[in-house]
N, C-alpha and C positions, 0 to 999 in steps of 0.2 A: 671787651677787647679780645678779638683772637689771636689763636698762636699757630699761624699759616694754617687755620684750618683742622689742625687736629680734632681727631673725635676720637672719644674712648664708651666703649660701648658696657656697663657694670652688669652683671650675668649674677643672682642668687641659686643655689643650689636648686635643684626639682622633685629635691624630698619633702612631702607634705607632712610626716607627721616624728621624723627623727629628730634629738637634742641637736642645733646645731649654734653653735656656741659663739659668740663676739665677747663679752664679759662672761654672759650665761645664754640662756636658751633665748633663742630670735625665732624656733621651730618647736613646737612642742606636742608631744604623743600623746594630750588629754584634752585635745580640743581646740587649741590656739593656732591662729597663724601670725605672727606678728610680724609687724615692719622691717622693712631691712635698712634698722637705723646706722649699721654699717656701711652700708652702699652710700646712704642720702649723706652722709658725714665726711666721706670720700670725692662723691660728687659737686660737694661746696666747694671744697681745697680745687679741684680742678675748673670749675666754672670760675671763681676765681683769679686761676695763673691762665685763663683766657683758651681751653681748651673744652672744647664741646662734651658735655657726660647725657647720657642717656640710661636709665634706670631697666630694664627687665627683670622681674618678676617672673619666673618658670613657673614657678608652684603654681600661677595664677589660671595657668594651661592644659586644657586638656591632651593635648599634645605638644609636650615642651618642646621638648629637642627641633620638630618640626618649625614651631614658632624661633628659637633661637638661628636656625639656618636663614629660614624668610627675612628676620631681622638682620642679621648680619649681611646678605646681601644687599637690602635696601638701605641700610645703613650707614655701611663700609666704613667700619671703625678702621685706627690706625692701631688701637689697642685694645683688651677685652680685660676685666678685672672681675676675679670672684676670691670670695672666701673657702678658703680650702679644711674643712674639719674633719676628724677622724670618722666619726661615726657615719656620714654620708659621702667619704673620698669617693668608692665604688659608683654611687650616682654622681658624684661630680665632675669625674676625669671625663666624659665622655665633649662635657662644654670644651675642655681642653683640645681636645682630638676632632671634634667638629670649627673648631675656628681656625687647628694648625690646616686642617684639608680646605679650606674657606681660604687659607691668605692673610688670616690675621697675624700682621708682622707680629706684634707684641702680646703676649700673652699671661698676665701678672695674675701672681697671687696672692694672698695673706692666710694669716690665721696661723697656731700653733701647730698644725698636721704638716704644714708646710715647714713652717720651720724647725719644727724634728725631725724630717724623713727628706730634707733636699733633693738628695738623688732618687726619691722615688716621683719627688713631684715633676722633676726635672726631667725623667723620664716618661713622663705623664704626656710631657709637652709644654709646660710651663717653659717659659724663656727670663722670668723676673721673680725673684719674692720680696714680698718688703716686710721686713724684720722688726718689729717693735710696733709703733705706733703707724698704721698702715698710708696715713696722710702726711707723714712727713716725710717719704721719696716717694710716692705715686705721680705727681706730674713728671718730674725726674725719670721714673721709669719709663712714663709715655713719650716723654721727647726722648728716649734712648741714649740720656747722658750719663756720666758718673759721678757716683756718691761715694763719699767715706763713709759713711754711715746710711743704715736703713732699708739696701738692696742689693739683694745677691742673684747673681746671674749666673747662667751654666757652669763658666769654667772660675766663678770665681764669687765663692759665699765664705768671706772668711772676713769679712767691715763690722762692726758693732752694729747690734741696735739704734733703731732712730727713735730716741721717745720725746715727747712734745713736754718743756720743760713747762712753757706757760700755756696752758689750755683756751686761755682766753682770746689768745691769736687765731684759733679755729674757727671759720665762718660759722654761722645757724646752718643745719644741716637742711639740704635743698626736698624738702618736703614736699616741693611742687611738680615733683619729677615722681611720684609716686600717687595712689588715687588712694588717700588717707580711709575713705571707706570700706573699701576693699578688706581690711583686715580686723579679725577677733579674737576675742580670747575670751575662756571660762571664766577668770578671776576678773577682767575689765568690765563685764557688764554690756550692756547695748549698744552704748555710744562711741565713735573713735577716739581713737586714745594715742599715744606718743610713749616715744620709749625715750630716755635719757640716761647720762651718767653721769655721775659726782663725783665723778672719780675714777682712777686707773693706779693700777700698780698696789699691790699687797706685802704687809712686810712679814705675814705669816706665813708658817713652813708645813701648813699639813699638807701631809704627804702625798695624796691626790688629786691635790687642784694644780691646774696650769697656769694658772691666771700672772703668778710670780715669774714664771717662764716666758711668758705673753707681752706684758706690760712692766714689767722689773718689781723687785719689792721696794723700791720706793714712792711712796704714793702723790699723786698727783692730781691735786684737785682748782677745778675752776673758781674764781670768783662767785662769789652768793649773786652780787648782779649781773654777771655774765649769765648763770643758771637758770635765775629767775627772767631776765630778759629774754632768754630762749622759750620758757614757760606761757610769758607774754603773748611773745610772737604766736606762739602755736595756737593761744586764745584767740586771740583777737582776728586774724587770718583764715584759721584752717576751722576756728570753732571747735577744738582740739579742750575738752575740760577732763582728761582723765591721763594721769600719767606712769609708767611704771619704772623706775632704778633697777634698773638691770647690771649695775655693777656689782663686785663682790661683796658691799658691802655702806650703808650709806652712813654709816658711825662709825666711820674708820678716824674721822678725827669729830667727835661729838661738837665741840666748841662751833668748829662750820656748820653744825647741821643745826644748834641751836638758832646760829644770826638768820641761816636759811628759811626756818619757819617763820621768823619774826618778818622777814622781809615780805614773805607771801602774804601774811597777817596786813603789814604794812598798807599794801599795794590793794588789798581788799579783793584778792582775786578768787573766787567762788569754785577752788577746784579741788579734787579728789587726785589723792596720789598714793602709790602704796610702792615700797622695795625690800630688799634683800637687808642684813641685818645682823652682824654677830651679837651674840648673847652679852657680851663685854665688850667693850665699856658702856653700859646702860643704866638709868635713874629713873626716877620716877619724873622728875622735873623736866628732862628730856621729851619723856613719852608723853607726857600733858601738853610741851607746845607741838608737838608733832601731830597729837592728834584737834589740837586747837585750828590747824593750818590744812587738815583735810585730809592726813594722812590714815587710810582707814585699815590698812594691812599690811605687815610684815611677814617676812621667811627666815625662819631660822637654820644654819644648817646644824640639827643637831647629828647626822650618820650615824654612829652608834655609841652610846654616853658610856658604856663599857669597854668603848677601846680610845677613849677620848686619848692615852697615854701612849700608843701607840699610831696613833695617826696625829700625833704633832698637832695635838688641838688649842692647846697656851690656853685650854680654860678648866672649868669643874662641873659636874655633876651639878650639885649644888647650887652653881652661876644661870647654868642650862634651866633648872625648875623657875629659878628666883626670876629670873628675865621673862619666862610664859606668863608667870602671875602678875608682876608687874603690870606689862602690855596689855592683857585683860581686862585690868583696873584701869588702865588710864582709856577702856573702850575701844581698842585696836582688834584688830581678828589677827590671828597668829596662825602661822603656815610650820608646819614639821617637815624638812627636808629629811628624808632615812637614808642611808645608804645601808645595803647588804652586802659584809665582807665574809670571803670564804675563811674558813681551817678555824671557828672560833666555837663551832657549839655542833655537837655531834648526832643532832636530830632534827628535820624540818618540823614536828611539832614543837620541841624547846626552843628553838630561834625565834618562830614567829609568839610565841608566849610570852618570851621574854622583850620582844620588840613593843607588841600590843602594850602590856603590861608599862614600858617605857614610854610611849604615846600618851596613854591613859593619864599614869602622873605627872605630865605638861599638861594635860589641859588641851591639848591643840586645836584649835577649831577646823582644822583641815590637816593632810600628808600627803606628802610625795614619797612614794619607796621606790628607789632605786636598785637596782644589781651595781654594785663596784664596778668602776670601770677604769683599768693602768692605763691614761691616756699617753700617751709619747710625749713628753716633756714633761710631766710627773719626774718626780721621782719615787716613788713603787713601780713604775716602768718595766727597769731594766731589774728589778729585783721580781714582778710577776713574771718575764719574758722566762727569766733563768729559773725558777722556781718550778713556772707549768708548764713552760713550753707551748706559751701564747699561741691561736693562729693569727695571721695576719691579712687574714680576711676582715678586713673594717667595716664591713656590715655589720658584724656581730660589736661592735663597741657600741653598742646602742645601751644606755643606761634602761629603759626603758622596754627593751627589746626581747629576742622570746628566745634567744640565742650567747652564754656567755662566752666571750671568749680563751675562758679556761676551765679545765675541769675540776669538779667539787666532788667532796667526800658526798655530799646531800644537793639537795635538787633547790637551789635556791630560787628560782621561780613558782615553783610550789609555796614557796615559803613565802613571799610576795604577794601569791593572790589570798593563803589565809589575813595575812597581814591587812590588806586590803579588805578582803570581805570581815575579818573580826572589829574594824575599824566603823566599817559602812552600817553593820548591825546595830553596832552599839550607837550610831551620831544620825540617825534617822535626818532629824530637825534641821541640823546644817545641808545635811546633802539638797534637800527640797528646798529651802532657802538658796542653793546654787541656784539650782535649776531653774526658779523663777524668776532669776535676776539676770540671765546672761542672755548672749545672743544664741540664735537656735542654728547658728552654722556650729559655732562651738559646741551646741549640746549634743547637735548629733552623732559629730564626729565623736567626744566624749562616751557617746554612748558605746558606739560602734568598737572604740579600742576599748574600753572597759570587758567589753564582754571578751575581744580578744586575752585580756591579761587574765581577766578572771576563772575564764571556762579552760582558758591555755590554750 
């Protein structure tokens, strides 16, 4: 059924290799391109309430920008949607600025960047943002009506968040509006894969995620048949057997995650899945049906177990080791999230020694070391802005990136690629076990930014 017609044209950023965030990374600087399960999740809600979506893919172009004008003309959306993040705004605004000179009446956005800096996005050229959960006023914003909730417009962003209380009212996300092979990643392996989430909304307070800002800290999780039927679908259909949780967290209520495995168990579905993971609340009995059900890797974030008390981590040192070894035993591979905070240790050879050193006793079978990064809606935010005298150049909020955006007593990049190369020396075995198992778009790009982080 249509809705006279309307069409809304979904636009992903044209950064190939920046963090760019829905739960977590959808863009990643070690190899991955992933799905933009954002867009296809968006796109259902709208095919749906009877209005035509169409999916783009920039990254996928050698000439993006190019490609999004030719599209837009032949298209002739009555609305353009993209996700708006910190770390790729600077490549992003230009979609904005090419669709206002184009005639695209509506021009919407989402994501936390947006909804912490309004008046910047607004003067970007954005005309909508939708606040909370980005499918519960997006048709709303396409037909130009009003909300009390969910969307805030030029002269008037001041309505609650719109967050989706029952998840299970959200269509399967329109996967067919995307070319599922198209996309890779180092940790997925060869075959296509799907990204999913079990969940929204965090009731933790460490201090530098947005995710509580984004999605509320009240958590919101789908039905185990809802989840698993999405799972189905994606089998059975797209031939889809590898999956990744990209939410903050897939044990945020264990009990769910329990019936979850049991049910995949049930249903005898032959698949591999791996997600994200706090340290607590975890057992051993957990991690045996998780890994009974296919689940072959986990992320932990541990940032820095020495300042666990100071970034509102609600766990322990102690909890952090016990969860690695656990996971190991129950045959899971375990990922080390790091993050590097400034002003905490007065030499780049002591930080990264003491980092190594903290890797080492987890065990981790892999890491990610990040630079800290005060996203806008954090709350470290307005304490890093006042403190360093942030720039607000958002290129540099690249966690991953060769540029911090505040200055340090010591050279924390330096301190990254020892971290990195005393890691790589010491885990020969795994790193070659990647490499044989992934797809070779990922390895090369991998390749490619490695040397960039490591040679600097």
């Amino acid at each position: 059924m249509s809705n006279n017609g309307l069409k809304a044209l979904l636009v992903t950023s044209p950064s190939r290799h920046k963090n760019k965030f829905w739960t977590c990374s959808i863009t990643s600087p070690v190899g991955s391109m992933m799905p933009p399960c954002d867009l296809t999740s968006i796109a259902s809600v709208l095919r749906h309430d009877g209005i035509e979506p169409k999916i783009l893919d920039i990254r996928l172009f050698s000439r993006p920008f190019d490609t999004l004008k030719d599209t837009i003309k032949s298209f002739k959306p009555d609305a353009l949607i993209s996700n708006m993040a910190t770390a790729t705004a600077m490549e992003d605004y230009p979609i904005l600025h090419i669709a206002k000179d184009l005639g695209v009446a509506r021009r919407i956005v989402f994501g936390f960047h947006s909804m912490a800096l309004p008046e910047e996005v607004f003067k970007e050229g954005a005309t909508h943002i939708l606040v909370g959960d980005p499918e519960y006023g997006v048709s709303i914003a396409v037909k130009e009506g009003k909300s009390e909730r969910g969307i805030w417009t030029i002269d008037d962003y001041s309505s609650q968040p719109g967050w989706i209380d029952n998840l299970d009212t959200l269509p399967f996300p329109a996967l067919d509006l995307i070319d599922v092979k198209a996309y890779h990643s180092l940790i997925m392996g060869k075959e296509p894969f799907s990204i999913l989430l079990a969940n929204r909304g965090c009731p933790y307070p460490c201090s530098y995620c947005v995710i509580p800002f984004l999605f509320g800290k009240k958590v919101r999780t789908p039905s185990v048949k809802r989840i698993v039927d999405e799972i189905e679908r994606d089998y059975r259909e797209f031939g889809i057997r590898s999956f990744f949780f990209i939410d903050s967290a897939i044990n945020l209520n264990p009990d769910w995650t329990s019936v979850f495995c049991e049910e995949l168990i049930r249903r005898g579905l032959q698949i591999r899945w791996c997600s994200n993971m706090r340290v607590s609340p975890i057992s051993e009995e957990l991690l045996t049906i998780m890994k009974r059900s296919g689940c072959f890797r986990v992320f932990f974030g541990v940032e820095d177990l020495d300042l666990i008390n100071e970034l509102n981590r609600k766990t322990t040192k102690e909890a952090t080791i016990k969860a690695f070894r656990l996971t190991k035993e129950a045959g899971i591979e375990t990922v080390a999230f790091i993050i590097l905070f400034p002003g905490y240790d007065n030499s780049e050879k002591k930080m990264a020694s003491r980092i190594i050193r903290m890797v080492n006793e987890l065990k981790a079978d892999a890491l990610q070391c990040n630079i800290a990064i005060p996203y806008p809606g954090s709350s470290i935010f307005p304490e890093f802005m006042q403190r360093y005298n942030m720039t607000r150049d958002w290129s540099c909020y690249d966690p991953a990136g060769n540029k911090p955006p505040f200055p340090c007593d010591i050279d924390l990049l330096k301190v990254r690629r020892m971290v990195y190369i005393g890691y790589f020396l010491s885990n020969p075995k795994y790193v070659w076990q990647t490499f044989t198992r992934t797809d070779i778009r990922s390895l090369l790009t991998f390749a490619k930014n490695s040397l960039k982080v490591l040679l600097g």
